[in-house]
N, C-alpha and C positions, 0 to 999 in steps of 0.2 A: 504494500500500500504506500502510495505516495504522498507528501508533505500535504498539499494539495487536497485531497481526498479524505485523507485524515481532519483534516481545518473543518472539511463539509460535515460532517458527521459531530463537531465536537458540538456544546451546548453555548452563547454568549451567558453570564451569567455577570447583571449589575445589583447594585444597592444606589439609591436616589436617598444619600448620608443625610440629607436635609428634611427626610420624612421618617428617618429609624428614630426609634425610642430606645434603641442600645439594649433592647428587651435579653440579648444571648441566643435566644431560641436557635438563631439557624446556625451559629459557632457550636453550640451545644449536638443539635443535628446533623451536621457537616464539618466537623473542625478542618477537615482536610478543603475544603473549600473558603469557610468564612472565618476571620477572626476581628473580636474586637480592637477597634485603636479611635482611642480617643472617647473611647463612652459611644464610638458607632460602630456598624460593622460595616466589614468591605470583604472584597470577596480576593481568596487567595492569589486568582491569577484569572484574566479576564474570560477563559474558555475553559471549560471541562469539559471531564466523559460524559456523557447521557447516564443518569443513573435517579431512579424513582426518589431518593432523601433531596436532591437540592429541588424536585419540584415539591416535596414533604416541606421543606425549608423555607417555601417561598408562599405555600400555604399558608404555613403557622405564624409567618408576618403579622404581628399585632397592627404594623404600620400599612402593612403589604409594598413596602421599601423595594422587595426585592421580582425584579424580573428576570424570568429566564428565556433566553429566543433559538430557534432555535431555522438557521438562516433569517427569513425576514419575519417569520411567526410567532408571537409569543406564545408561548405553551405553561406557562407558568409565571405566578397565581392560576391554577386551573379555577374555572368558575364555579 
């Protein structure tokens, strides 16, 4: 699989810092994705793997802070 191919496949995954409440939740659910700084969370690195916790994580958003896209589609917050 190529560099390319790979990129398509992975997830974007943000936090909009100016709407977290610092609640933990998705650090707690995803540490390998999210960590707090600053009393907000950000997300480890701006793409990951596809995997059911970070759309779990993006759910449990108290703020719903957090989006996951996946190319141009949001897929999470699921509705």
């Amino acid at each position: 699989m190529n560099a390319q191919s790979a990129d398509a496949k992975a997830w974007r995954v943000t936090v909009d810092r100016s709407a977290c409440l610092g609640s933990g939740i998705c650090a707690s659910l995803a540490p390998e994705s999210f960590r707090l700084e600053d009393e907000r969370s950000r997300p480890v690195r701006e793409t990951a793997e596809p995997g059911e916790v970070l759309l779990d994580a993006a759910d449990s958003c108290p703020a719903a802070a957090i989006t996951v896209t996946e190319g141009t589609e949001v897929i999470g917050p699921r509705p």
